[in-house]
Wavefront OBJ file of the C-alpha trace (Angstrom):
o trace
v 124.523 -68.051 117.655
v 125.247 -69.013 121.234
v 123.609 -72.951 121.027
v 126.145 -72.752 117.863
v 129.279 -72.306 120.142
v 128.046 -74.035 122.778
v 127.676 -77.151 120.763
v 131.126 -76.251 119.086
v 132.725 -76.182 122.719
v 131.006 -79.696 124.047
v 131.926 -81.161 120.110
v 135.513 -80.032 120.571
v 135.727 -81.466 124.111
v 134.281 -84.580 123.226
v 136.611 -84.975 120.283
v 139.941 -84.177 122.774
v 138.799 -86.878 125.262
v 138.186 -89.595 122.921
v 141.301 -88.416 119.681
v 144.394 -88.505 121.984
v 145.113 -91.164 124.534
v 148.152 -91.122 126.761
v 151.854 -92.697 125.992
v 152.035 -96.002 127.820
v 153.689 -96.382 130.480
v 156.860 -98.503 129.901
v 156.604 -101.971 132.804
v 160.135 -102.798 131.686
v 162.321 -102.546 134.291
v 166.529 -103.080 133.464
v 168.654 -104.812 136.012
v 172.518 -106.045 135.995
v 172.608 -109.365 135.749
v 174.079 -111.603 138.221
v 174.764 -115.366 139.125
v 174.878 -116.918 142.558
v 178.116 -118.354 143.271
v 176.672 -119.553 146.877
v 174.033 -118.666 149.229
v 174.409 -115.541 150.126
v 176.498 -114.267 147.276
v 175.962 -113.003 144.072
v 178.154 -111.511 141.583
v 177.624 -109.205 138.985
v 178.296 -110.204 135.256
v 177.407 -106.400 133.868
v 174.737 -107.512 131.620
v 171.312 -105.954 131.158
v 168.074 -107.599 131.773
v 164.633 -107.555 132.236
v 162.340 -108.333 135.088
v 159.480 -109.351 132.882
v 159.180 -112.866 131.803
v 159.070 -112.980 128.155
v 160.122 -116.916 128.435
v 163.698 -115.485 126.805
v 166.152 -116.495 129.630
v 168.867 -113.901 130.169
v 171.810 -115.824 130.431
v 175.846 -115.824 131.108
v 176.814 -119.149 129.343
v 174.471 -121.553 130.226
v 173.503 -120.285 133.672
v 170.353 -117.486 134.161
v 170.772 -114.764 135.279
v 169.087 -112.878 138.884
v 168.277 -109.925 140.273
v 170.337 -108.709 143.304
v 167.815 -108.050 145.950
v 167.564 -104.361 147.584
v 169.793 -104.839 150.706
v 172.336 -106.479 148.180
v 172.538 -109.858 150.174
v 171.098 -112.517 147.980
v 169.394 -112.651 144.247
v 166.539 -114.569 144.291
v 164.965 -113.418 140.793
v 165.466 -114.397 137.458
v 165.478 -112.424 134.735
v 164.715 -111.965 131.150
v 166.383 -111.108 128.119
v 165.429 -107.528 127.268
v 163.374 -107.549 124.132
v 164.677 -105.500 121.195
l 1 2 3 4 5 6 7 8 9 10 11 12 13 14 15 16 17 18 19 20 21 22 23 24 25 26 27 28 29 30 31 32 33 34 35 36 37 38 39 40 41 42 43 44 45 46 47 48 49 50 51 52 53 54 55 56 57 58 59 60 61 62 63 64 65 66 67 68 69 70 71 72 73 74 75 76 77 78 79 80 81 82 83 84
């Protein structure tokens, strides 16, 4: 009886590692939107976007839109139009 639940125990492990794989994690990151208006300054046009390049150009009009960079003074990144 004790082989018996021992191979139970190592088939029910083996089963759990291999049934259930983790959620993914989400790369999308959403950002405001903003244009450059001159070096140096950006503003914001309060539209959501994505960081990932999905070749969908987030846009305001005709002009892309960029990331504002962390200490707020320039935005030097395109971004994407968030797929839905």
């Amino acid at each position: 009886m004790r082989p018996a639940l021992m191979l139970s125990a190592f088939g029910l492990a083996i089963f759990s590692a291999f049934a259930f794989k983790p959620a993914e994690k989400s790369t999308l990151a959403v950002h405001k939107g903003y244009i450059q208006t001159s070096p140096g300054n950006c503003e914001n046009k309060m539209i959501d976007c994505q960081d990932v390049d999905n070749g969908q150009p987030c846009l305001f009009g005709a002009v892309q839109l960029r990331r504002l960079n962390a200490s707020g003074t320039s935005c030097p990144t395109l971004l994407w139009k968030i797929d839905q």
